[in-house]
C-alpha positions in Angstrom: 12.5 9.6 -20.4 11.9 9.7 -16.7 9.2 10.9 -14.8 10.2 14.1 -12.2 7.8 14.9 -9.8 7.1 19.1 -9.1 10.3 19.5 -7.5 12.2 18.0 -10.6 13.3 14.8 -8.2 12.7 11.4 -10.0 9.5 9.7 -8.8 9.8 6.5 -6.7 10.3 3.6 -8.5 7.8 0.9 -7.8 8.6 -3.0 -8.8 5.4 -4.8 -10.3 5.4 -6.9 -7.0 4.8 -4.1 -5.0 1.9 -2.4 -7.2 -0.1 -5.9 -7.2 0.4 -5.9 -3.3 -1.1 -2.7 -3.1 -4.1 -3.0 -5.3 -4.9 -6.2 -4.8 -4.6 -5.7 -1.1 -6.9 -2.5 -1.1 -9.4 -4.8 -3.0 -9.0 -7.4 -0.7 -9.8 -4.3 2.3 -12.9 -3.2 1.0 -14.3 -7.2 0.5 -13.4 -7.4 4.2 -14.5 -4.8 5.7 -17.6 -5.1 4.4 -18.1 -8.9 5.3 -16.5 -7.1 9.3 -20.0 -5.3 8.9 -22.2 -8.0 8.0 -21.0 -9.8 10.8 -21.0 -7.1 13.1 -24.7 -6.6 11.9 -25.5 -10.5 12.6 -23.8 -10.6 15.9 -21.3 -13.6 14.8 -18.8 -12.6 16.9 -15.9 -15.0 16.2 -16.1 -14.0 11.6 -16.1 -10.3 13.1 -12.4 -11.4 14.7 -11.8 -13.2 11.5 -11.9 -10.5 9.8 -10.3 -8.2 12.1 -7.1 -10.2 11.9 -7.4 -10.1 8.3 -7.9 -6.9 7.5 -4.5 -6.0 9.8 -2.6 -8.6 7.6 -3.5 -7.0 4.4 -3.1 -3.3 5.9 0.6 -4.7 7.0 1.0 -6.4 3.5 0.1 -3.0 2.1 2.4 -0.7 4.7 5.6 -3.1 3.8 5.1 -2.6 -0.3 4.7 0.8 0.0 7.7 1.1 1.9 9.8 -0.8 0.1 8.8 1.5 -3.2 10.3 4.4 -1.2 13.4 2.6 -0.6 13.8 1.4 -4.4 14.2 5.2 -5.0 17.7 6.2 -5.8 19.4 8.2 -3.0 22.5 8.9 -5.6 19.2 10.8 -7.7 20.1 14.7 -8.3 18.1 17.1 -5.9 16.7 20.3 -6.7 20.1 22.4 -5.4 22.3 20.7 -7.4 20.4 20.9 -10.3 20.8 23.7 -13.0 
């Protein structure tokens, strides 16, 4: 039986792929931001760019899974008009 969100449409599917991108990648964001911090904190400049670079690469990482969950979702998928 398949999920329906509150307006009876069927929830986005998500691939197992995309779910480990996502967590692992919001894992991976709190690890650097906090080392950004540190570094911030003990003025070494060039591990503070490090891991400014880094933490865009895992935000993108995490912006392209999510996106392809929404298109995995069937457009064919009754709406809430048609439905009786």
């Amino acid at each position: 039986m398949e999920e329906r969100a509150p307006r009876r449409r069927a929830q986005a599917t998500a691939t197992p792929r995309d779910v480990a991108h996502v967590r692992l990648g919001s894992f991976a964001l709190v690890f650097l931001f906090a080392f950004g911090l540190l570094s911030i904190l003990i003025r070494q400049w060039w591990l503070t760019a490090i891991m400014g670079v880094l933490i865009l690469a895992v935000s993108v990482d995490i912006a392209l899974a999510v996106r392809r969950q929404g298109r995995l979702d069937d457009p064919s998928s009754p709406d809430e008009e048609g439905e009786v």
